[in-house]
C-alpha positions as CSV (number, residue, x, y, z in Angstrom):
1,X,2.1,-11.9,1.7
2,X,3.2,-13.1,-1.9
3,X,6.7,-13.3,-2.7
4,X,6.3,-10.6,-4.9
5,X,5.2,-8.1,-2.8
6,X,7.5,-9.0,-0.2
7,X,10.1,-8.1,-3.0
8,X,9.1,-5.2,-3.4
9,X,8.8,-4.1,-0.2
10,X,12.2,-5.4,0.3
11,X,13.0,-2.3,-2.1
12,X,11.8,0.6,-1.5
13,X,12.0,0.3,2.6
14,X,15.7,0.4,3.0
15,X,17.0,3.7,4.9
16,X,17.6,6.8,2.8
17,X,21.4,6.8,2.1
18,X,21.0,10.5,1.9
19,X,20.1,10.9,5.4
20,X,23.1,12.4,7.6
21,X,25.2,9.8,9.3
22,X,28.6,7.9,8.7
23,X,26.7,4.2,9.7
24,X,23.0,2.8,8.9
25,X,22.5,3.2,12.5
26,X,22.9,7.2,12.4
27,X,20.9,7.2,9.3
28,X,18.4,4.9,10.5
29,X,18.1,7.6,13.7
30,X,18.2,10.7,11.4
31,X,15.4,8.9,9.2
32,X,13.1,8.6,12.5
33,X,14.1,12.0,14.0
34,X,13.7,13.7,10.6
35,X,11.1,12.3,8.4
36,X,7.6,12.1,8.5
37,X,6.5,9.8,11.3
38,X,8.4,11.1,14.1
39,X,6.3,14.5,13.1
40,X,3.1,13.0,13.0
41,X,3.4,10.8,15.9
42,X,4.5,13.9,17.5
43,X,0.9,15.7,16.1
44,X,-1.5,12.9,17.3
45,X,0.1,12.4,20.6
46,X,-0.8,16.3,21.5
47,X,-3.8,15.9,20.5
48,X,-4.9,12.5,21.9
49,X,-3.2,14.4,25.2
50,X,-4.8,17.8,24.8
51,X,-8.0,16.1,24.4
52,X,-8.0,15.4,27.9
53,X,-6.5,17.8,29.3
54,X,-3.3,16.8,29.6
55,X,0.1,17.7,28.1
56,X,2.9,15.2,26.7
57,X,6.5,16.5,27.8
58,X,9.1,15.2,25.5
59,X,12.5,15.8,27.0
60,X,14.7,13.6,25.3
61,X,13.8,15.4,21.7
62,X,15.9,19.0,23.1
63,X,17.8,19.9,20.3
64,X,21.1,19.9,22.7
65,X,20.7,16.3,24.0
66,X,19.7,15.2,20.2
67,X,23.2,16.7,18.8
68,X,25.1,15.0,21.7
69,X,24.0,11.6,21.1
70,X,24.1,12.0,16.9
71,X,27.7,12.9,18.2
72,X,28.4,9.7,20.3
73,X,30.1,6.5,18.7
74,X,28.1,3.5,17.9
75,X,28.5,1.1,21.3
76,X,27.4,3.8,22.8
77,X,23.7,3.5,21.6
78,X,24.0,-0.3,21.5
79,X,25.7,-2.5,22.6
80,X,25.4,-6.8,23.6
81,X,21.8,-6.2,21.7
82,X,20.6,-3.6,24.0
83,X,19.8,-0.3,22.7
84,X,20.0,3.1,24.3
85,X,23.0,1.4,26.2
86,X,24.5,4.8,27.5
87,X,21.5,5.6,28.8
88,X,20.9,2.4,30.8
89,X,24.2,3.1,32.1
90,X,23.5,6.8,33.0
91,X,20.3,5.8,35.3
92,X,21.3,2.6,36.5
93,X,22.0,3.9,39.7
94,X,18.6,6.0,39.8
95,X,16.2,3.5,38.9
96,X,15.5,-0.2,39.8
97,X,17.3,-3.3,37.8
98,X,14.0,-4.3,36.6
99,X,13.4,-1.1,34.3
100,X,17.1,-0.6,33.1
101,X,17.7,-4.0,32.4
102,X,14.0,-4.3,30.5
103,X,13.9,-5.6,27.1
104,X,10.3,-5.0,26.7
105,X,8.9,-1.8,25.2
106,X,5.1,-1.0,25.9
107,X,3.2,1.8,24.1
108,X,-0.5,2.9,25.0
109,X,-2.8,-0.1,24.8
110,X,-5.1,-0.2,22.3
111,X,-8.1,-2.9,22.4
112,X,-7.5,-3.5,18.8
113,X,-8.6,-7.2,19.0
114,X,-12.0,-6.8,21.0
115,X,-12.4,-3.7,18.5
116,X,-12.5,-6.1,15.8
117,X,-14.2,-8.9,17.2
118,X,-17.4,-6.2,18.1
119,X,-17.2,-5.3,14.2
120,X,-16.5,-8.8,13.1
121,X,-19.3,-8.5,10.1
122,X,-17.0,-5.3,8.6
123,X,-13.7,-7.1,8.9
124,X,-15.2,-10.7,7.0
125,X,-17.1,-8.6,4.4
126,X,-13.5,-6.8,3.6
127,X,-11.2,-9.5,4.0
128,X,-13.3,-12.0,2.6
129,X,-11.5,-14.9,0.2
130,X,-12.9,-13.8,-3.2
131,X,-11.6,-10.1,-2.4
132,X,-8.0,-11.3,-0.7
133,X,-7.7,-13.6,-4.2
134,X,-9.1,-10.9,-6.2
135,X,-6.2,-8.8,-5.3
136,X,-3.5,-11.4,-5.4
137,X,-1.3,-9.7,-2.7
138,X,-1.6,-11.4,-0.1
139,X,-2.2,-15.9,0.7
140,X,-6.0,-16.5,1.4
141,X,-5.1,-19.5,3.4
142,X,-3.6,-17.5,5.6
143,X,-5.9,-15.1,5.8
144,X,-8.4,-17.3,6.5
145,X,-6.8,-18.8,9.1
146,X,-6.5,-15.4,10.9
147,X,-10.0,-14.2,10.5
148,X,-10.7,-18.2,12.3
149,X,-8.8,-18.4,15.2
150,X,-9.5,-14.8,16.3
151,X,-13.3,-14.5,15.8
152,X,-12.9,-18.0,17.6
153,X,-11.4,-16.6,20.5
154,X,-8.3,-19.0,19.8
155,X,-5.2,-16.4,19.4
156,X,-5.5,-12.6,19.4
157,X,-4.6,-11.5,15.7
158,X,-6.5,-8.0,16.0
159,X,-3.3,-5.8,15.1
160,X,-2.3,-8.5,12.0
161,X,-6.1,-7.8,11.0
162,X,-5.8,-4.7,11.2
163,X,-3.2,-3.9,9.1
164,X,-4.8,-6.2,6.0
165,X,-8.2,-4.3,6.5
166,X,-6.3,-0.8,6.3
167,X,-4.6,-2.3,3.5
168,X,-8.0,-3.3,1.7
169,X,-9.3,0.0,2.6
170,X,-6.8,2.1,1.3
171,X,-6.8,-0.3,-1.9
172,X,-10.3,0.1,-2.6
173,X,-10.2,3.9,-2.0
174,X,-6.9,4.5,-4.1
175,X,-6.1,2.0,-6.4
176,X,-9.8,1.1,-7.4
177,X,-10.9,4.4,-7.3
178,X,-14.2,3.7,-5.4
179,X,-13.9,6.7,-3.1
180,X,-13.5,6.9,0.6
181,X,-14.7,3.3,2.4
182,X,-14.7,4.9,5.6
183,X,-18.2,6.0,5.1
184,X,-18.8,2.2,4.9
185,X,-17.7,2.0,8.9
């Protein structure tokens, strides 16, 4: 990215100082409990899961056990760099040293890199130089760079492409004012 926009982003992305908490840990937590993605990861995950007939539990959101740990003093929740430290502690002696001591977090997989390598056409057309330098937001060089090395097979950038395609995407469709480009997909 330009310096500017890194600037910028730099301020308006700091936490809310108007969410509850007496530290920018709490406030951090209340901002991800509270506000809007939480909510909607929330939304998507039931239905990605109801899809298929299945149903995602989510037992560490009761209300109760939320309160208690808003409640708890800040080693508690991390400590020597580790987060959820008191829970760690709590099931160490349930569950193997390998998965309390883990420092690795996975999520659901997603194939994001073959994805764009099958649609590889799409993804140059958006992010080719004359748009990226049209738009002056973000270093064509490095750009570039990405696009090469991951049609090339070289390095797996599929999730930084990603993000600059939604990024071009929601430009055009908002900021240019040319519409929706998903019918484009």
């Amino acid at each position: 990215m330009q310096p500017e926009l890194l600037n910028y982003a730099a301020e308006v992305t700091p936490v809310q100082q108007d969410w509850p908490g007496d530290t920018a840990l709490d406030r951090a937590l209340a901002e991800a409990l509270l506000g809007w993605g939480l909510r909607r990861l929330l939304h998507y995950t039931d239905r990605s899961t109801m899809a298929v007939s299945l149903e995602a539990r989510v037992p560490f959101l009761d209300h109760r056990l939320v309160e208690f740990c808003f409640g708890l003093p800040y080693h508690t929740k991390i400590r020597e760099d580790r987060s959820k430290w008191i829970l760690r502690e709590a099931m160490s002696d349930r569950l193997p040293a390998q998965i309390v001591e883990r420092r690795d977090k996975k999520g659901f997989p997603t194939p994001v890199g073959r994805w764009l390598r099958e649609s590889e056409d799409f993804v140059r057309d958006h992010l080719a130089p004359s748009m990226v330098g049209r738009r002056g937001l973000l270093r064509e060089a490095t750009v570039a760079r990405l696009q090469r090395e991951h049609f090339a097979g070289d390095r797996d950038h599929g999730w930084a492409l990603w993000r600059l395609l939604n990024l071009e995407l929601w430009y055009q469709a908002f900021v240019d004012g040319s519409g929706s480009p998903i019918s484009a997909v």
